[in-house]
VEXVEX-43070 format. One record per residue: y, x, z of N, C-alpha, C in turn; residue in one letter. Coordinates in pm, whole numbers. Example, Ala and Ser with C-alpha at 12.3 -4.5 7.8 and 13.67 -1.06 7.14 Angstrom:
// residues 2
PT n_north n_east   n_up ca_north ca_east  ca_up c_north c_east   c_up aa
PT    -569   1319    780     -450    1230    780    -330   1320    780  A
PT    -225   1285    708     -106    1367    714       3   1290    787  S
//
This chain:
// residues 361
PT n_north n_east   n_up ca_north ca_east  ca_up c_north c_east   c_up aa
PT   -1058   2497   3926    -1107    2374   3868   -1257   2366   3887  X
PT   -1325   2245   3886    -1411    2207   3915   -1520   2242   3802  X
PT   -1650   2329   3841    -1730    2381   3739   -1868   2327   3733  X
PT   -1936   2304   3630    -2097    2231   3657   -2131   2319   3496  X
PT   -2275   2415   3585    -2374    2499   3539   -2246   2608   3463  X
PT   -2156   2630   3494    -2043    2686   3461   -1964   2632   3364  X
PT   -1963   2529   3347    -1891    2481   3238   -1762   2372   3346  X
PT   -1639   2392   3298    -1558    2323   3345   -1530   2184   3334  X
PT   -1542   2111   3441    -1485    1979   3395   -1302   1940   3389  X
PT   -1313   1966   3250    -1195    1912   3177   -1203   1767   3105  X
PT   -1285   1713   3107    -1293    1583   3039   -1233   1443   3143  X
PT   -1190   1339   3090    -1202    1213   3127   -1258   1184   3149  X
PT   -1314   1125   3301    -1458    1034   3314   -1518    896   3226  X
PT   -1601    911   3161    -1585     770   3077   -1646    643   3109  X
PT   -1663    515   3076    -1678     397   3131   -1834    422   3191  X
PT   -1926    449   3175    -2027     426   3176   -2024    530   3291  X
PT   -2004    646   3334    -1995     749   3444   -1926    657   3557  X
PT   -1796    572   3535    -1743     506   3657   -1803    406   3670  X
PT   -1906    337   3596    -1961     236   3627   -2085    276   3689  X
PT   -2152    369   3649    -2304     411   3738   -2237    460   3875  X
PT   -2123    527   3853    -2053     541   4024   -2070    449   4119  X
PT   -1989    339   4055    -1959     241   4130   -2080    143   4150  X
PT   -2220    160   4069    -2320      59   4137   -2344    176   4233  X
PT   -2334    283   4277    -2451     384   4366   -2317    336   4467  X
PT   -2209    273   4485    -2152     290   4597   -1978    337   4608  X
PT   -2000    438   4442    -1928     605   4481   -1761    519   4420  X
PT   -1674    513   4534    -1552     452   4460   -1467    514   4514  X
PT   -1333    528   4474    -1173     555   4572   -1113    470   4632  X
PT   -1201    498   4754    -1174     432   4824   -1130    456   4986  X
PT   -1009    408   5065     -971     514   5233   -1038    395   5299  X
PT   -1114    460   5431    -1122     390   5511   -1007    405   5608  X
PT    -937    466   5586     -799     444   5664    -712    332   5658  X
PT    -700    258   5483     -679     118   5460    -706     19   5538  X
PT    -856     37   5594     -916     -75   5624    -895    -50   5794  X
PT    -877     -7   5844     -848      49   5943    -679      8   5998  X
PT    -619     57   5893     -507     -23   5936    -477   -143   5882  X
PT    -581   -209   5850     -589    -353   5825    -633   -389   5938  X
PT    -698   -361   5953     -760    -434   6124    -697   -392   6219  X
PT    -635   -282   6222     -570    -294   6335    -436   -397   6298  X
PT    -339   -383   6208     -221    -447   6210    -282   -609   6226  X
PT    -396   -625   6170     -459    -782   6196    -460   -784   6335  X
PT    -528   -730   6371     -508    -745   6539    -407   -771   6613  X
PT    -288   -628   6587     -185    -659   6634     -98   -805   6599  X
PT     -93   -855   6465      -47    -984   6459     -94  -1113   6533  X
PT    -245  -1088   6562     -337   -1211   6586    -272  -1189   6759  X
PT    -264  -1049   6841     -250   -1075   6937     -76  -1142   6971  X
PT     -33  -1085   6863      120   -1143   6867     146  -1343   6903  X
PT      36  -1374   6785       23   -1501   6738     -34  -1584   6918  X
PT    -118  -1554   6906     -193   -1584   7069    -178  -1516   7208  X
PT     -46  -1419   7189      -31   -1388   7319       3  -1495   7453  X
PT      65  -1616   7425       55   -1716   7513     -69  -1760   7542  X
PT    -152  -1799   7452     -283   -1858   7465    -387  -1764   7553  X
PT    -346  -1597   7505     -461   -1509   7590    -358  -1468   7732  X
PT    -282  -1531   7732     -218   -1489   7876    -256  -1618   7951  X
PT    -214  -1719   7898     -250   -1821   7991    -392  -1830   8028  X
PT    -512  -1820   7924     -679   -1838   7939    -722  -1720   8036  X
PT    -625  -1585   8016     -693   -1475   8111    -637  -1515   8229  X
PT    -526  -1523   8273     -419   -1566   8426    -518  -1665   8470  X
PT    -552  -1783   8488     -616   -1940   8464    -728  -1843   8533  X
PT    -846  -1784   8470     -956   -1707   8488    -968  -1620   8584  X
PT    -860  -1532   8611     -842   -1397   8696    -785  -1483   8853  X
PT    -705  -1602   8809     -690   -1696   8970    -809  -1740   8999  X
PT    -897  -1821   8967    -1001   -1871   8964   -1136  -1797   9031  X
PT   -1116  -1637   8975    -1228   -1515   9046   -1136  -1491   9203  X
PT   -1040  -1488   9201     -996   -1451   9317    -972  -1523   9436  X
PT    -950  -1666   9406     -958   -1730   9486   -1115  -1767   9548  X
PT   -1190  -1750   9467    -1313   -1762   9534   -1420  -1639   9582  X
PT   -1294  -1568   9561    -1332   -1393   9616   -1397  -1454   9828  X
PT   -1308  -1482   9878    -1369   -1531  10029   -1498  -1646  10078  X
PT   -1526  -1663   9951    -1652   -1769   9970   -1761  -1744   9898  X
PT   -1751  -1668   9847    -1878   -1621   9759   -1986  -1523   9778  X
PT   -2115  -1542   9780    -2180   -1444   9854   -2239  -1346   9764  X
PT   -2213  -1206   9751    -2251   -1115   9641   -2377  -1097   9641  X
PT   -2451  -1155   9566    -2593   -1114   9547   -2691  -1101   9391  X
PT   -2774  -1094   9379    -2827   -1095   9238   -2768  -1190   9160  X
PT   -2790  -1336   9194    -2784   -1469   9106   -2643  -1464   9107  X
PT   -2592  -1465   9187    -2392   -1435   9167   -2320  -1337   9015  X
PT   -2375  -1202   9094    -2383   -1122   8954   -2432  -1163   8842  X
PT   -2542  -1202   8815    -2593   -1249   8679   -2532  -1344   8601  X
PT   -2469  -1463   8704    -2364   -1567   8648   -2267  -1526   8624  X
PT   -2185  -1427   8737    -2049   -1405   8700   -2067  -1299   8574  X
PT   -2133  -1268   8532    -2117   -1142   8404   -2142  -1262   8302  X
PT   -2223  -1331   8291    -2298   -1391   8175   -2169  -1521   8148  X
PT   -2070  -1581   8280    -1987   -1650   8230   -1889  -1582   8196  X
PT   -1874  -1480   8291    -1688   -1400   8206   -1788  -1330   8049  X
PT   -1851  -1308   7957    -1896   -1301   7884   -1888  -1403   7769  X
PT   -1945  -1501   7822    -1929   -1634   7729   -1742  -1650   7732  X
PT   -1689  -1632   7811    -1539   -1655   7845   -1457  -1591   7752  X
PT   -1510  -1442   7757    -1421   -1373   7632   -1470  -1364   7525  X
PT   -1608  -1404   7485    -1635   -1470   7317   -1521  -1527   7263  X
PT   -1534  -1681   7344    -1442   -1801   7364   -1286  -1770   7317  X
PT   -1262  -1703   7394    -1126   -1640   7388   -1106  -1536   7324  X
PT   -1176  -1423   7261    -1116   -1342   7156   -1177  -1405   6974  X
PT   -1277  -1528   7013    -1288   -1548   6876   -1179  -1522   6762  X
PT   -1091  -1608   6780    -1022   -1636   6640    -940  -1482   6598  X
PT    -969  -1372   6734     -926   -1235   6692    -993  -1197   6576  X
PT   -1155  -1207   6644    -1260   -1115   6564   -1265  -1178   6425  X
PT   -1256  -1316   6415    -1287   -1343   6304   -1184  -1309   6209  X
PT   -1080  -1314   6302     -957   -1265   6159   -1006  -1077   6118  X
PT   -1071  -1028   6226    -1055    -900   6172   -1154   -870   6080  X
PT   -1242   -960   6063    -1411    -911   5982   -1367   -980   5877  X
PT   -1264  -1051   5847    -1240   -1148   5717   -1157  -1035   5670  X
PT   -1068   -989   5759     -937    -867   5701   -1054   -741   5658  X
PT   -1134   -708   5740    -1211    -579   5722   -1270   -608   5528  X
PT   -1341   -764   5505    -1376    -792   5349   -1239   -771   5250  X
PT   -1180   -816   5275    -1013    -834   5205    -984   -777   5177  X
PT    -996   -613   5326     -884    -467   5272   -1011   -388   5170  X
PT   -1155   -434   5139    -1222    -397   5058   -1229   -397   4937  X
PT   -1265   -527   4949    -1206    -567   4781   -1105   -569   4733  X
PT    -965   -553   4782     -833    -498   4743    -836   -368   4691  X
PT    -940   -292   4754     -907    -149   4696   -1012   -151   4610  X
PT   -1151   -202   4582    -1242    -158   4447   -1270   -267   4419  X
PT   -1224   -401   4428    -1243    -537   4380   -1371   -568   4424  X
PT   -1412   -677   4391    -1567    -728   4424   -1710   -758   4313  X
PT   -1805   -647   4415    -1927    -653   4322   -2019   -638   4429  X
PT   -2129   -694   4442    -2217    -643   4508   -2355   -550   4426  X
PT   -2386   -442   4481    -2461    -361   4403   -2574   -346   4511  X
PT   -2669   -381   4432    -2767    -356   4489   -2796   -197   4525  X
PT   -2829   -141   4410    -2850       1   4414   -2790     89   4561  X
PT   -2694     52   4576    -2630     114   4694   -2620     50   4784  X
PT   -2737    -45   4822    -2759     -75   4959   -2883    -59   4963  X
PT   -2980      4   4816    -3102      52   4842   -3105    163   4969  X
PT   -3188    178   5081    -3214     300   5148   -3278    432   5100  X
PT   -3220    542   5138    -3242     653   5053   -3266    738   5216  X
PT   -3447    776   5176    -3482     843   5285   -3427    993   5289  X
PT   -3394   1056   5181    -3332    1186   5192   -3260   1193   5299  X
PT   -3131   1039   5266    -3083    1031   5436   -3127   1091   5513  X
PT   -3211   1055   5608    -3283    1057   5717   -3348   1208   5751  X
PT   -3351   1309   5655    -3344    1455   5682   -3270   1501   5783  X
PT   -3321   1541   5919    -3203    1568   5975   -3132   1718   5979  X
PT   -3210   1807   5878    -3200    1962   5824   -3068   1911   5739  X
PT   -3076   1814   5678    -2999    1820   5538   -2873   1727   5605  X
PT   -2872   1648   5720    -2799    1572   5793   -2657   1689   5816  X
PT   -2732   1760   5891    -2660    1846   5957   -2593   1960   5870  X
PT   -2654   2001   5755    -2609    2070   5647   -2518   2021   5580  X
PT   -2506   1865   5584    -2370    1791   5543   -2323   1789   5602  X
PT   -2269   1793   5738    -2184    1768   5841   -2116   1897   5898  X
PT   -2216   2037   5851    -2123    2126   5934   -2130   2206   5813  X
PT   -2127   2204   5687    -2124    2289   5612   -2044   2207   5536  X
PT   -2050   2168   5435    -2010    2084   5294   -1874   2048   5336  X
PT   -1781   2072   5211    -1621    2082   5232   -1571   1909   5255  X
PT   -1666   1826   5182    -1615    1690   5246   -1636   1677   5367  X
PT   -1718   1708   5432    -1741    1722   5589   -1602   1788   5696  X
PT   -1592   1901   5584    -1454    1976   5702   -1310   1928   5648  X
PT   -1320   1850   5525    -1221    1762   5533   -1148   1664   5612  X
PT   -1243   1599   5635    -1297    1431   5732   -1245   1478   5871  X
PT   -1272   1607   5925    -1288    1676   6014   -1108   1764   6042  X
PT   -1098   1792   5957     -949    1776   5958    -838   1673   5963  X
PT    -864   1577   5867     -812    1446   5852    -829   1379   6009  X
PT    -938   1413   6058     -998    1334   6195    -925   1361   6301  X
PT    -862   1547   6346     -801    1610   6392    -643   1568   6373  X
PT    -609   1592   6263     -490    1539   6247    -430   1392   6232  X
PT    -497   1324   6221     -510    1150   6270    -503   1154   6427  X
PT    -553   1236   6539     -564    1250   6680    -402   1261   6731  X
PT    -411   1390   6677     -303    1461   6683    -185   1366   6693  X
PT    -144   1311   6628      -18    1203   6540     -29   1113   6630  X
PT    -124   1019   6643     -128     869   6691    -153    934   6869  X
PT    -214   1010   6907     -240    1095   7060     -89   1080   7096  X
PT     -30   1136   7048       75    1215   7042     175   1098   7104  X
PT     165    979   6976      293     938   6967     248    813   7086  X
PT     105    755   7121       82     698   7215      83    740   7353  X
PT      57    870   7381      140     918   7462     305    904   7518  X
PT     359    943   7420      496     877   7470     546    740   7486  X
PT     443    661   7472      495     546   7456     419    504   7589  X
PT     331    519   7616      236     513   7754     279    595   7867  X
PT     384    686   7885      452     744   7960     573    684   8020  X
PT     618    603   7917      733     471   7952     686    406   8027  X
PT     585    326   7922      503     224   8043     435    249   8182  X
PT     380    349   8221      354     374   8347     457    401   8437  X
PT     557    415   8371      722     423   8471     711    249   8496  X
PT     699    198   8436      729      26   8433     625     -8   8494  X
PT     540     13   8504      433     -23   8577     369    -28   8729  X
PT     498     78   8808      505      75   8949     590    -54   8935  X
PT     645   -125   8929      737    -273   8956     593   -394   8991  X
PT     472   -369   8900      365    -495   8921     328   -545   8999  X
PT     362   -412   9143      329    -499   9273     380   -593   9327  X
PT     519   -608   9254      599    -754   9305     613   -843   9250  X
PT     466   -851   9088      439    -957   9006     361  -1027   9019  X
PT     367  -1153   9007      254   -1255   9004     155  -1186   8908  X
PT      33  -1298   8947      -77   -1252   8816     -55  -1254   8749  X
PT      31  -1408   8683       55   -1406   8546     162  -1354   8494  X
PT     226  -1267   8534      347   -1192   8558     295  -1089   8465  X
PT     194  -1028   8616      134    -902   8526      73   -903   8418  X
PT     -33   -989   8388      -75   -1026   8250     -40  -1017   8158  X
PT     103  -1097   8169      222   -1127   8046     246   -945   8040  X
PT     296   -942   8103      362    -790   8102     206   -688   8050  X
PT     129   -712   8062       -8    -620   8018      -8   -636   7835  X
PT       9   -783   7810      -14    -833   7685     141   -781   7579  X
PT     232   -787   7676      316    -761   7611     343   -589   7548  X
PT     316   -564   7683      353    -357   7677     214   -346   7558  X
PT      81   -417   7544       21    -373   7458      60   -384   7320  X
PT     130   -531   7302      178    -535   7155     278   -421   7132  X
PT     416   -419   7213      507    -320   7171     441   -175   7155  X
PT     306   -138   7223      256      20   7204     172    -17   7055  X
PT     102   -114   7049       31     -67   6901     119   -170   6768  X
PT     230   -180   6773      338    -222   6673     378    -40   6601  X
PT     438    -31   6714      465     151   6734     397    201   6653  X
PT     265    227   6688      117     282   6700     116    276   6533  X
PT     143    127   6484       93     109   6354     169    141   6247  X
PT     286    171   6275      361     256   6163     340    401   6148  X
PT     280    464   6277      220     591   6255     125    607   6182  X
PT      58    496   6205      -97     460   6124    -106    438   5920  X
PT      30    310   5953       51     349   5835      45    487   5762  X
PT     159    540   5761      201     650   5724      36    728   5708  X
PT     -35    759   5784     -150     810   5766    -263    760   5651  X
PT    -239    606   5647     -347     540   5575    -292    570   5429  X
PT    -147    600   5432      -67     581   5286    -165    701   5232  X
PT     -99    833   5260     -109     939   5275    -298    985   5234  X
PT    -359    938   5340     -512     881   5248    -538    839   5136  X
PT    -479    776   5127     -547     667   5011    -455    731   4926  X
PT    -369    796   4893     -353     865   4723    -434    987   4736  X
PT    -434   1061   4834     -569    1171   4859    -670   1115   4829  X
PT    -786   1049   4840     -903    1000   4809    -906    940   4665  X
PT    -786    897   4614     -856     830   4444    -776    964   4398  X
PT    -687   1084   4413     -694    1201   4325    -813   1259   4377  X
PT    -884   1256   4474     -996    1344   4483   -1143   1252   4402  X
PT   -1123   1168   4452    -1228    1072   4318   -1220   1090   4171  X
PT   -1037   1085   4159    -1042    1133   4009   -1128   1286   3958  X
PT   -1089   1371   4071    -1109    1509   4055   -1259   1488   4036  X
PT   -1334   1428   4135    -1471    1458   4145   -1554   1400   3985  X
PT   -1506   1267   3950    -1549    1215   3841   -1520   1294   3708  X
PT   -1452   1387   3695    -1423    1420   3574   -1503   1510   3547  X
PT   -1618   1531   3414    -1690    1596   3331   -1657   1673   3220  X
PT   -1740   1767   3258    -1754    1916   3119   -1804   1823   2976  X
PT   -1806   1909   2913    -1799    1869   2773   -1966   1854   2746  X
PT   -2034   1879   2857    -2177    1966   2804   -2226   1797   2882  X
PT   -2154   1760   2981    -2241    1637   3068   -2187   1506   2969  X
PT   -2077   1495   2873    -2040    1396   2790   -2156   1389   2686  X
PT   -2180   1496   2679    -2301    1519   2522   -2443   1479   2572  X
PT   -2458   1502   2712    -2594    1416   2763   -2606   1305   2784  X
PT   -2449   1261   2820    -2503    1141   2819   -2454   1076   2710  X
PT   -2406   1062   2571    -2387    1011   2464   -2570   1001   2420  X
PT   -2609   1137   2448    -2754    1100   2440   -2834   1051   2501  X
PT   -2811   1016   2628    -2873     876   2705   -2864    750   2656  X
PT   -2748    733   2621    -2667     644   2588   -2712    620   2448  X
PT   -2707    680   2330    -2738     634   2193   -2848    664   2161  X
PT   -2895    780   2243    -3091     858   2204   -3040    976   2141  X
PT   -3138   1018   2154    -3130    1208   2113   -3142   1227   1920  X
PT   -3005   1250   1893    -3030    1239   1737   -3148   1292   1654  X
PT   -3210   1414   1722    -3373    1405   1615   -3461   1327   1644  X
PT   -3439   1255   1749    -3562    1126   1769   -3465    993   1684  X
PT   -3348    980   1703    -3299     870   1605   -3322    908   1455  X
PT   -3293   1033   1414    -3299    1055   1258   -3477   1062   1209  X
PT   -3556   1090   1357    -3691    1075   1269   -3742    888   1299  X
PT   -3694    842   1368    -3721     663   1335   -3671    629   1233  X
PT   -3515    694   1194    -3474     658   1050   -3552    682    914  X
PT   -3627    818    912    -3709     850    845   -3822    760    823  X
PT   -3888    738    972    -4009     692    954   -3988    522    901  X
PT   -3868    494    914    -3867     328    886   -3800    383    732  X
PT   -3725    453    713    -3738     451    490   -3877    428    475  X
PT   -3952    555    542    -4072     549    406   -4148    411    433  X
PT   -4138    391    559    -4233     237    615   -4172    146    408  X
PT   -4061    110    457    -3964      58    331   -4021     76    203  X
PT   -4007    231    255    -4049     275     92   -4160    231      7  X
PT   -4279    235     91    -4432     196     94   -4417     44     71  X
PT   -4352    -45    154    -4340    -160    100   -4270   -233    -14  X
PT   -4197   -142    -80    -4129    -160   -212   -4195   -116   -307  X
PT   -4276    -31   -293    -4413      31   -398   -4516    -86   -393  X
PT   -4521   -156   -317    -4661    -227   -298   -4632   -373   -329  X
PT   -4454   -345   -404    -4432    -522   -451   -4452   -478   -618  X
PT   -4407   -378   -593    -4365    -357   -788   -4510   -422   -892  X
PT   -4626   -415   -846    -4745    -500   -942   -4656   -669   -937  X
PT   -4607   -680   -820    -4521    -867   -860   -4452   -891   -937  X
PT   -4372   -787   -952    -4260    -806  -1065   -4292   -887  -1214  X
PT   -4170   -938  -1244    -4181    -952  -1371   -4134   -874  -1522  X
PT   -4010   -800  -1429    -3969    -686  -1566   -3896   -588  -1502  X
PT   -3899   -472  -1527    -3849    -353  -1491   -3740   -335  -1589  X
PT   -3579   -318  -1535    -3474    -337  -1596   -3458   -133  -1614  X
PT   -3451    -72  -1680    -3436      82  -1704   -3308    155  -1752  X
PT   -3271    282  -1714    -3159     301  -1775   -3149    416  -1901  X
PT   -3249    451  -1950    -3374     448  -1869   -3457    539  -1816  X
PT   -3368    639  -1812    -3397     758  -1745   -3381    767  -1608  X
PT   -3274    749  -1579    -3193     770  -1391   -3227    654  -1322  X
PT   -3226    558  -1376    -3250     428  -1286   -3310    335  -1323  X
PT   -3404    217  -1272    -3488     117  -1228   -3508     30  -1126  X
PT   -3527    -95  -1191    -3491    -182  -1075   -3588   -287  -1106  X
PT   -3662   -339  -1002    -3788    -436  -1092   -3765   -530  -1047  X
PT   -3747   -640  -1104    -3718    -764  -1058   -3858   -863  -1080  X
PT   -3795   -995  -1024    -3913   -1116   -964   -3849  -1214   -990  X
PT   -3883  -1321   -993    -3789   -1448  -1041   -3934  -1543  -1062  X
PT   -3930  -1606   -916    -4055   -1763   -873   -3957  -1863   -925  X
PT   -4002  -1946   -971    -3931   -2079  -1039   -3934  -2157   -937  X
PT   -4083  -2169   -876    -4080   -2295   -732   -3997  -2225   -607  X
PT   -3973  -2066   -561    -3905   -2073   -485   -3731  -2023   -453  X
PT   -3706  -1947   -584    -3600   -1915   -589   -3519  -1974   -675  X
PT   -3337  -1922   -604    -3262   -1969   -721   -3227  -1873   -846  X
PT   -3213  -1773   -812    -3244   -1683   -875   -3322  -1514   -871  X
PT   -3356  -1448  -1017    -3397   -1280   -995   -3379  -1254   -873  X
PT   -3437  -1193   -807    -3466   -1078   -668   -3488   -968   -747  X
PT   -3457   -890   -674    -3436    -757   -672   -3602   -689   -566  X
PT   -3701   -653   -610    -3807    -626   -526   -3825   -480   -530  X
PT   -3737   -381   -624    -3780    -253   -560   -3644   -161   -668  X
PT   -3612    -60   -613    -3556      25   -700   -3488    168   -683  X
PT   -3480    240   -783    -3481     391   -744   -3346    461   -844  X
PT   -3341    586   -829    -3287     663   -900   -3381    777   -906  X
PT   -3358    835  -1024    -3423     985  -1084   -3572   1002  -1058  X
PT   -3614   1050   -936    -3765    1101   -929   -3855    937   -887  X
PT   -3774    873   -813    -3824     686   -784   -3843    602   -913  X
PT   -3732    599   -978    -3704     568  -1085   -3814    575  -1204  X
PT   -3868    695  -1189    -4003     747  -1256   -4111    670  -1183  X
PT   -4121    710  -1070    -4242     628  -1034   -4239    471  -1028  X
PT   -4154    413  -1027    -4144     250  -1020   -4175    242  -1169  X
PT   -4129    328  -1276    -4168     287  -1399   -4335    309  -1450  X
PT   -4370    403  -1365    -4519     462  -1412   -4630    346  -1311  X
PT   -4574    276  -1188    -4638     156  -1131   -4662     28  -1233  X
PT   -4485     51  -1251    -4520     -94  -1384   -4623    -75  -1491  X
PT   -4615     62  -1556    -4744      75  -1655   -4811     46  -1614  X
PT   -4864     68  -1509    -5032     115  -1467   -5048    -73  -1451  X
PT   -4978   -194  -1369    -5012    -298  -1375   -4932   -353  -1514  X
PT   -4883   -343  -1591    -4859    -376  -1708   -4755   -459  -1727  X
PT   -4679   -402  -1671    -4528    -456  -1628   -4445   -448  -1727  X
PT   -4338   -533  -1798    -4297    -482  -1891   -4171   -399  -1856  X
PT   -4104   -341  -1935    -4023    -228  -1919   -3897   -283  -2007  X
PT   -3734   -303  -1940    -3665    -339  -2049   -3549   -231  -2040  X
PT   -3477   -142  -2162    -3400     -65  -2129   -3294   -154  -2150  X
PT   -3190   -126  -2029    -3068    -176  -2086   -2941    -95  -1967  X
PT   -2894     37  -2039    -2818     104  -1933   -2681     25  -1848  X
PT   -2624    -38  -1899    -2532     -71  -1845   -2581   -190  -1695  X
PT   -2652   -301  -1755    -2714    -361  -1688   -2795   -283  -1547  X
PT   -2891   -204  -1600    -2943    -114  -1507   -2808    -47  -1379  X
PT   -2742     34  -1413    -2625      23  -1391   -2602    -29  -1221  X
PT   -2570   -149  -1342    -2502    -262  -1270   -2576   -352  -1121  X
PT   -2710   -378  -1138    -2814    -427  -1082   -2798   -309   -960  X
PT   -2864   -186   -993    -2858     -39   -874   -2759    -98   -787  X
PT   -2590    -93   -859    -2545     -76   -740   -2480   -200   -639  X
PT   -2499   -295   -716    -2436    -434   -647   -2541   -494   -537  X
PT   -2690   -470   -588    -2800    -559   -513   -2902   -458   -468  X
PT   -2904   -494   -351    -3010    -418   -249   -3168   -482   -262  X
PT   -3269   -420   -245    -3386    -442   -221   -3425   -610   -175  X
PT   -3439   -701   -232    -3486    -865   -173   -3353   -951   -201  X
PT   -3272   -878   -271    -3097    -970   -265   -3132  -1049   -434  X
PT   -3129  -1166   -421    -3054   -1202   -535   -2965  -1155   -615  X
PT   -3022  -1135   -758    -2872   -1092   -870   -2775  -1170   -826  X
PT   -2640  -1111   -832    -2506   -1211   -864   -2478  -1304   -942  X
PT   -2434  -1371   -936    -2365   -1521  -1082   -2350  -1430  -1206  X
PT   -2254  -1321  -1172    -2212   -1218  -1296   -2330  -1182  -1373  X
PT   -2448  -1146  -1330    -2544   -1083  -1376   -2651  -1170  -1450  X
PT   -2601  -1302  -1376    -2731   -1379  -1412   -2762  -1414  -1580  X
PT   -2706  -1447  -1661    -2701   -1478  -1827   -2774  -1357  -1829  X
PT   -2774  -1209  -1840    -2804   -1084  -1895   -2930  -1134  -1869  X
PT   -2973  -1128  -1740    -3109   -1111  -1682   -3167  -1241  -1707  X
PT   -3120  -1363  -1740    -3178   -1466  -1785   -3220  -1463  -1935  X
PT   -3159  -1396  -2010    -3227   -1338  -2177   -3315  -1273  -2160  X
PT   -3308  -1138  -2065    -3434   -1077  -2026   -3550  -1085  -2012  X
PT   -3531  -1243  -1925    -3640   -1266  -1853   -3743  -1388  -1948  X
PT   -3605  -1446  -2052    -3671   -1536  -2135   -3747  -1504  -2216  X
PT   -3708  -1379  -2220    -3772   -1291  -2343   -3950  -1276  -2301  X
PT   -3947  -1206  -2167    -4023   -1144  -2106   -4160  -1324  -2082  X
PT   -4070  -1406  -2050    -4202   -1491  -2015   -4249  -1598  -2149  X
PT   -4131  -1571  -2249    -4219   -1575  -2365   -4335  -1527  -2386  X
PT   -4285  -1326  -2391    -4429   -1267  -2451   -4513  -1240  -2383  X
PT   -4491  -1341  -2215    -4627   -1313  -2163   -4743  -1444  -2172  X
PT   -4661  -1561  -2253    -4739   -1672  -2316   -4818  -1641  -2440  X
PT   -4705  -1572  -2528    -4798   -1550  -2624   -4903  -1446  -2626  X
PT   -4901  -1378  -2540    -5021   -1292  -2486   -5108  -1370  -2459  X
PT   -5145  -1457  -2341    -5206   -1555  -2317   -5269  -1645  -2377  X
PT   -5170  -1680  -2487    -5242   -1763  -2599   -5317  -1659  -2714  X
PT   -5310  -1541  -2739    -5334   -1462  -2823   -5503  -1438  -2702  X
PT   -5471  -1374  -2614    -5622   -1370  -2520   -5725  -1507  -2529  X
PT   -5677  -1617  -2522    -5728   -1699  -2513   -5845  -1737  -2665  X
PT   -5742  -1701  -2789    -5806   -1729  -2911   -5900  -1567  -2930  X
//
């Protein structure tokens, strides 16, 4: 089994590993598929147009020969006759090629669907090492794979085109008593029946590929337990850098819940364990806020803030209580709560009138 820094990969590859794969390029994928996509495209397209490329080549091959006795071989001759039989078989193998570069996209995205990734059509000069070129090619086990596969792909299709090209050259002493287009036909034809043949061998090979290449993709993608844990921490951040932002944003919090408590209007107490200081603006709220609150050692200090700005202090355990655990820091009391804390508070902005009026006289 497959080992990294000695640790085995026994894991499932997970989404984010097959997806950075697949932008760099890295998929399961045979080029043997595509291969016998284009060829069986071929072979059909020539099936489809074998009249059309027998008649356009016959038509063409009379045409050179008859003017074989009048023609004078020289530079400008040559230059035309290459540059028109050129333009000639554009002309005439188009609607091949194009079926095969449309089949070549098709048998692609059939096997890893369609994305275009940039990343992996970035150029990567490491490439271009030709120390490290060659160190992939005659060393590295995907290399003597390919290299086998390559051999034994020869082997098979050599083999079996051979015998089939051994027929035909028996058939092929008769051409001298064929017309051109005789022979033609007969050229176009013996080619379809050899790569019809040809392509069930091919098959069989491309099958045979292509479950080899996505178990070896599977094989290659799958990770140790040690490369899941790096990248969960790529992926979410390295838990003592997350638990010290968590830290550093409480106390941030913290500091800003100390620095409301002089706003308050009454510190609700339990009155030992818990405190909760509330606020209650007439012009902007509907009801008490909740602006700071603690248990045990907090609890103390939110009460010793209120002294120091002269906050009043109201014990009432159950209430206290109650406030802690329903309402968070800036939340509005509940409906339930509100009557309690509305006596409270009536109380409270009473005796901070009659203070007022008592300062005043």
């Amino acid at each position: 089994m497959a080992e990294t820094d000695g640790q085995e990969k026994t894991e499932q590859p997970t989404g984010k590993r097959l997806s950075d794969s697949r932008d760099e390029g890295k998929v399961a994928k045979s080029m043997e598929i595509n291969s016998l996509a284009i060829f069986t495209t071929g072979l059909l397209m020539i099936y489809i147009t074998q009249n059309y490329l027998s008649h356009q080549i016959s038509i063409y091959s009379i045409n050179i020969f008859k003017s074989l006795s009048v023609v004078t071989i020289d530079k400008d001759f040559i230059q035309s006759f290459v540059k028109d039989g050129l333009f000639f078989y554009m002309i005439t193998l188009a609607p091949i090629f194009g079926a095969l570069v449309l089949i070549a996209l098709v048998a692609n995205v059939a096997q890893v669907g369609f994305k275009v990734s940039v990343k992996a059509l970035t150029p990567k000069f490491s490439k271009f090492n030709p120390f490290t070129g060659i160190k992939n090619v005659m060393i590295s086990s995907r290399s003597m794979v390919e290299i086998l596969k390559s051999i034994i792909k020869l082997v098979l299709i050599g083999g079996f085109a051979y015998s089939i090209l051994s027929d035909l050259i028996i058939k092929a002493t008769n051409l001298i008593e064929f017309t051109t287009a005789e022979i033609v036909h007969f050229m176009v034809d013996a080619s379809f029946k050899m790569l019809w043949k040809i392509s069930l061998v091919y098959a069989l090979v491309a099958i045979v590929d292509f479950v080899f290449q996505k178990k070896k993709f599977k094989k290659d993608m799958m990770m140790s337990k040690q490369e899941i844990k790096e990248e969960n921490k790529q992926s979410e951040g390295d838990p003592l850098i997350k638990s010290r932002i968590k830290r550093l944003q409480y106390q941030a919090a913290k500091r800003r819940m100390m620095q409301a408590i002089p706003t308050a209007d009454v510190v609700i107490t339990n009155p030992t364990h818990f405190a909760i200081a509330l606020k209650y603006d007439l012009s902007k709220d509907s009801a008490p806020r909740v602006v700071a609150k603690g248990v045990d050692e907090l609890a103390q200090r939110i009460k010793a803030i209120a002294v120091e700005n002269g906050i009043p202090l109201h014990e009432d355990r159950e209430l206290a209580r109650a406030l802690y655990k329903v309402c968070d820091i800036g939340d509005a009391i509940p409906a339930s709560l509100f009557k309690a804390v509305a006596q409270i508070l009536a109380y409270v902005f009473q005796l901070k009138n009659y203070n007022k009026k008592r300062a005043i006289i």
